[in-house]
C-alpha positions as CSV (number, residue, x, y, z in Angstrom):
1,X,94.2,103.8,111.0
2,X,91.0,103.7,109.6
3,X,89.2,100.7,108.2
4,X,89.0,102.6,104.4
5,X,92.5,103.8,104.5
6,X,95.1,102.4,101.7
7,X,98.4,103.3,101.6
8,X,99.7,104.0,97.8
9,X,103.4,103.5,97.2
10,X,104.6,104.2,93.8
11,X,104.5,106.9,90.8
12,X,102.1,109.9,91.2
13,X,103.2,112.1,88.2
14,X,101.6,114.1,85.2
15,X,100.2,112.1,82.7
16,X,100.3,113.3,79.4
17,X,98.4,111.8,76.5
18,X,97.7,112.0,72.9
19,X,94.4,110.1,71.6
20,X,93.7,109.7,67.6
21,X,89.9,108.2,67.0
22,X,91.6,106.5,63.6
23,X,94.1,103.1,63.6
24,X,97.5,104.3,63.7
25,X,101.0,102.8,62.6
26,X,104.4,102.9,63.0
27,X,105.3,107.1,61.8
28,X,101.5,107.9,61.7
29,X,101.0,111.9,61.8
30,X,97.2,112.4,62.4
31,X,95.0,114.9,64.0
32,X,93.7,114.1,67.7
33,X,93.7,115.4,71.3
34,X,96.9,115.8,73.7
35,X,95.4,116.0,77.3
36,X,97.8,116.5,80.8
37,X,96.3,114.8,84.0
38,X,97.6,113.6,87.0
39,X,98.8,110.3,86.6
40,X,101.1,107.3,87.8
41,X,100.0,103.9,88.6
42,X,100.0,104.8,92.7
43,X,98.0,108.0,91.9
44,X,95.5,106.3,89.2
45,X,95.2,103.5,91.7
46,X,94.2,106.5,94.8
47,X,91.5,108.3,92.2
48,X,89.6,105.2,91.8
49,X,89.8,104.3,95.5
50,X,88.6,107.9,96.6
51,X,85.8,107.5,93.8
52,X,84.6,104.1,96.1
53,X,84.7,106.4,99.5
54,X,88.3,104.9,100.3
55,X,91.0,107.0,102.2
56,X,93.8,106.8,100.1
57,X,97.1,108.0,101.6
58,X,100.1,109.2,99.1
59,X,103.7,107.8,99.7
60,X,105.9,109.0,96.3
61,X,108.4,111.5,95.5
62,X,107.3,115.0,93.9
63,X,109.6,117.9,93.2
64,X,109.7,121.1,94.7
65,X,108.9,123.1,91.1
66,X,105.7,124.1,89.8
67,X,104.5,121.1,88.4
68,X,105.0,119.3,91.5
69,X,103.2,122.4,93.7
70,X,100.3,121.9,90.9
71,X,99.8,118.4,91.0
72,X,99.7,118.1,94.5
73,X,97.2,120.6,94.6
74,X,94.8,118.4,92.4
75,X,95.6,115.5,94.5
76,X,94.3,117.5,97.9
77,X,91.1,118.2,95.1
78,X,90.8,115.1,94.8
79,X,90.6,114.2,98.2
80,X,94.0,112.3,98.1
81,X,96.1,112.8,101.7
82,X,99.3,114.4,101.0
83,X,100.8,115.1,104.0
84,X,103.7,112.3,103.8
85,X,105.0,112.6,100.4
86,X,108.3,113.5,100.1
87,X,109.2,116.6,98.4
88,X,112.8,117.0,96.5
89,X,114.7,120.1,96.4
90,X,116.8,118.7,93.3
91,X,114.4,116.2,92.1
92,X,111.9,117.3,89.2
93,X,108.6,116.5,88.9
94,X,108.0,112.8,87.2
95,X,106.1,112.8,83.8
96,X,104.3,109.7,81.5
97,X,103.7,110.5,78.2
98,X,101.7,108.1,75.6
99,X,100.6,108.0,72.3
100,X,97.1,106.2,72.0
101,X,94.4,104.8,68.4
102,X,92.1,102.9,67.9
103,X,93.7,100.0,67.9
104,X,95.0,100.6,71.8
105,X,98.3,101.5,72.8
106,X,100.7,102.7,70.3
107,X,103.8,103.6,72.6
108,X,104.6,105.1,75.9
109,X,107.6,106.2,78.2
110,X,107.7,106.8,82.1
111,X,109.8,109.0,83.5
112,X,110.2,108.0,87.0
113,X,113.7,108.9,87.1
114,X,112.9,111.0,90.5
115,X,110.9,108.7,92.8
116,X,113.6,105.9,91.8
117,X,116.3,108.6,92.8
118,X,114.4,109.1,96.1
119,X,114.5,105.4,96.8
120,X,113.6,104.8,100.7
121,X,113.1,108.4,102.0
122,X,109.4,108.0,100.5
123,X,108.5,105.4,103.5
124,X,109.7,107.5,106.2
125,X,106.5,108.1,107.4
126,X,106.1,104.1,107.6
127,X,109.2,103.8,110.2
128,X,109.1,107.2,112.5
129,X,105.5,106.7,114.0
130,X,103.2,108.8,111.6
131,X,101.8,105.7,109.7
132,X,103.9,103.0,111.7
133,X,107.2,101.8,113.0
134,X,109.1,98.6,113.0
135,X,107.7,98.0,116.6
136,X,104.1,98.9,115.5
137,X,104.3,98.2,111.7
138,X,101.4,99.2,109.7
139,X,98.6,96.5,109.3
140,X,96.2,97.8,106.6
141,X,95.9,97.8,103.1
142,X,98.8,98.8,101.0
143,X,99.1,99.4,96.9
144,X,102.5,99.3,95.5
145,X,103.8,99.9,92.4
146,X,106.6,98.6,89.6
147,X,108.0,101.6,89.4
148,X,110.1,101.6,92.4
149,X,113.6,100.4,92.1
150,X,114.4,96.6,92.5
151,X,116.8,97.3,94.9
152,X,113.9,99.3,96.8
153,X,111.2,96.4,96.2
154,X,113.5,93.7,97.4
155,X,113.5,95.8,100.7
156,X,110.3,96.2,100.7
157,X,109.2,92.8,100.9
158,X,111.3,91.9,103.2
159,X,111.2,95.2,105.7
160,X,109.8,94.3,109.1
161,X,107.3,97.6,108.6
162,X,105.2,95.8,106.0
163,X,105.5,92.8,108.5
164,X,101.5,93.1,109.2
165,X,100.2,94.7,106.0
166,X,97.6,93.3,103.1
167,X,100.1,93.8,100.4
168,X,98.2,94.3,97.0
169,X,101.3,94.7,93.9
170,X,101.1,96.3,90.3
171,X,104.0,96.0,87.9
172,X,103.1,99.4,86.5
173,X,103.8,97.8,82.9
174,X,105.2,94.5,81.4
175,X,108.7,96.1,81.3
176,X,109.1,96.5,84.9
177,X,107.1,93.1,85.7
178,X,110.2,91.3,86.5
179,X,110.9,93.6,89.4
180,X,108.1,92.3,91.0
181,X,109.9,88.7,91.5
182,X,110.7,89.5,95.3
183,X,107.0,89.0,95.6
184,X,106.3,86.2,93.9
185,X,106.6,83.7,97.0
186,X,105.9,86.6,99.6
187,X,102.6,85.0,101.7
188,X,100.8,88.6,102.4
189,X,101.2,90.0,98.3
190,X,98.8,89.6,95.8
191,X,99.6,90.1,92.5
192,X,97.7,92.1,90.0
193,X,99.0,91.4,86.2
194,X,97.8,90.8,82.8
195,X,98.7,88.1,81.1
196,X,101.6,89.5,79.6
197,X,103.2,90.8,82.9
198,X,102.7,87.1,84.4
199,X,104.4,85.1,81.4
200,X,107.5,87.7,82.3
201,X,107.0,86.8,85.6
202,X,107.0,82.6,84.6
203,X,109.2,83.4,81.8
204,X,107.1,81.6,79.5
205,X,103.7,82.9,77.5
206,X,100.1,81.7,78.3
207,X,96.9,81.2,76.3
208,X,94.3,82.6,78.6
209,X,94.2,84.2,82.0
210,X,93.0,81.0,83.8
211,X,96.2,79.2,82.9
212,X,98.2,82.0,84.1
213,X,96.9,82.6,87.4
214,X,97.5,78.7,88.2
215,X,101.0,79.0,87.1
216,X,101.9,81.9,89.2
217,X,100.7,80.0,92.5
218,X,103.0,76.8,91.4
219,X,105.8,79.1,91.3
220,X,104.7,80.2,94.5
221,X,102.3,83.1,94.7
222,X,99.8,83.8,97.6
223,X,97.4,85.0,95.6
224,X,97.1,86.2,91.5
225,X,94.7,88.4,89.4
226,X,95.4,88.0,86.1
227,X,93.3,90.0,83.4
228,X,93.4,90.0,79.3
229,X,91.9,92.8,78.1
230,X,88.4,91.6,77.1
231,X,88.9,88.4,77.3
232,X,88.1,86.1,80.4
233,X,90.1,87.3,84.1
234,X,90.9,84.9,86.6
235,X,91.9,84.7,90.3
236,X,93.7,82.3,92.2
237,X,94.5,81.6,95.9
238,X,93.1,80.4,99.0
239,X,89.5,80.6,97.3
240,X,91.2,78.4,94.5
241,X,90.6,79.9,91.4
242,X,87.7,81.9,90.0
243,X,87.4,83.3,86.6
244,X,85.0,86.1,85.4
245,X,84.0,87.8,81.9
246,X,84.7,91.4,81.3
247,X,81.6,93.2,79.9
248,X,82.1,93.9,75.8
249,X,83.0,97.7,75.5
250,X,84.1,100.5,72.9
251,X,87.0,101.0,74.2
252,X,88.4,105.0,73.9
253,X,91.3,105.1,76.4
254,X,93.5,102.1,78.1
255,X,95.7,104.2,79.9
256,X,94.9,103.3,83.5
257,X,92.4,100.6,83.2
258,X,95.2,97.9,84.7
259,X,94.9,100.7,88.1
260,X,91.2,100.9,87.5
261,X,90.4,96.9,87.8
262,X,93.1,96.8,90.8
263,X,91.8,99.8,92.7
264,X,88.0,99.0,92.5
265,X,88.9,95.3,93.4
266,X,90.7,96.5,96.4
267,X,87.8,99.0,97.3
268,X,85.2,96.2,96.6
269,X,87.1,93.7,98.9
270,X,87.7,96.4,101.6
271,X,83.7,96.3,101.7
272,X,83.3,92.4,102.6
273,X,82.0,91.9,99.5
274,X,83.1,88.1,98.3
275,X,85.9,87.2,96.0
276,X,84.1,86.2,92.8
277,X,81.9,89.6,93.1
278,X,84.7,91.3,93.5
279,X,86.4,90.3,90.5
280,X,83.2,91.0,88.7
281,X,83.1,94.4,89.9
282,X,86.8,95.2,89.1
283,X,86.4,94.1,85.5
284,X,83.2,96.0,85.2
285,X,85.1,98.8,86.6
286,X,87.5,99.0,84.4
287,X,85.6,98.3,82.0
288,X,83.5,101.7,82.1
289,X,87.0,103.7,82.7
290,X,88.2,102.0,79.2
291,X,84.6,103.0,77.3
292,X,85.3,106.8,78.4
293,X,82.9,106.7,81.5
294,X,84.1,107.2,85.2
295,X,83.8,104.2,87.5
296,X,81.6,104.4,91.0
């Protein structure tokens, strides 16, 4: 294991997107442009980390079809590592389709219906020796993602191979925050949400970021990020709590920008650099992927 290496557990899929430069409503038919990347929260979160000379390492599920033969092919491109993702014979390749305006995100729908299918068998490389073992569990940095099942999370954070890890968690979106609640008094996780995601999580809403963050430790959190949009961010923890300013922005896409903030904050941490810079540089991060510019 290498001291730039992250694991990334979660959705790696094809992204598609359609963006309209106008406001759009409920029924709106309007001109714009559809685009297919590679996409998922794990996979966003792996781009920005290889961006910031981090080693990110795959653990998903991709089908054995084209699609999934093409998208791990822009992965390898894209200096992702492969080798341990598990590839269905029956399983297709997971999409994420979204409709975006001007005035953000209009709707969207994952289908993850094939890493959820493939449940455990994408951490096999975590328990036969490759990456670790329950004798020798793995003890670096590891992203995960909502989109696994419940019943998979609940293993998770409880599994004697994450035992040693530096657990950084994403809901993947406000509907799958609750999932997350295994974590919520697990004492190696920090949580990455937005101030929706964390009123699911308390089951109650929040004013501001700030308020959030300190909520989330009462209920029993390690450790919180809590962003809103492009209002103020906060953290809160063992460095008690910090808060920080994203920098104001046109904003073109928002797609990604939750994986964005989390991945350069992981990147920026893996570097020494201190908490409240950190958190500076993750919001300025994402805040360059959200004007349409590519964060370093």
């Amino acid at each position: 294991m290498q001291a730039t290496e992250v694991i990334c557990i979660g959705s790696v899929l094809w992204d598609v997107i359609g963006r309209c430069p106008s406001h759009m409503a409920h029924g709106s038919d309007v001109p714009g442009r559809i685009t297919r990347v590679p996409g998922g929260v794990a996979m966003n979160i792996a781009m920005t980390l290889a961006r910031f000379g981090m080693q990110p390492v795959l653990l998903t599920a991709v089908g054995r079809d084209d699609e999934g033969t093409e998208l791990l092919a822009a992965c390898q491109r894209l200096g992702l590592r492969t080798d341990h993702i598990y590839r269905s014979d029956d399983l297709p390749t997971d999409r994420y389709m979204a409709i975006e305006g001007a005035n953000g995100l209009i709707a969207a729908i994952a289908d993850a219906h094939s890493l959820e299918a493939a449940g455990d068998k994408i951490l096999h490389a975590l328990e036969d020796g490759r990456l670790g073992s329950a004798d020798q569990p793995y003890g670096g940095m590891v992203a995960l993602d909502g989109n696994l099942t419940l019943k998979l999370i609940e293993k998770i954070a409880r599994s004697p191979l994450f035992s040693t890890a530096d657990l950084r968690v994403a809901p993947a979106s406000p509907g799958k925050a609750e999932r997350l609640m295994p974590f919520l008094r697990h004492h190696r996780a920090t949580l990455y949400v937005n101030l929706e995601e964390a009123g699911l999580l308390c089951q109650q809403p929040f004013p501001d970021a700030p308020t959030a963050a300190k909520a989330l430790i009462d209920r029993g959190a390690a450790r919180v990020l809590v962003t809103n949009g492009g209002d103020t961010a906060a953290e809160a923890g063992p460095n008690g709590l910090i808060t920080a300013c994203p920098p104001e922005v046109l904003v073109t896409r928002v797609t990604g920008a939750g994986d964005t903030f989390m991945a350069a904050h992981v990147a920026s941490e893996a570097t020494g650099t201190s908490a409240d810079q950190s958190l500076t540089r993750a919001l300025q991060a994402a805040a360059t992927y959200v004007s349409g510019g590519t964060p370093l």
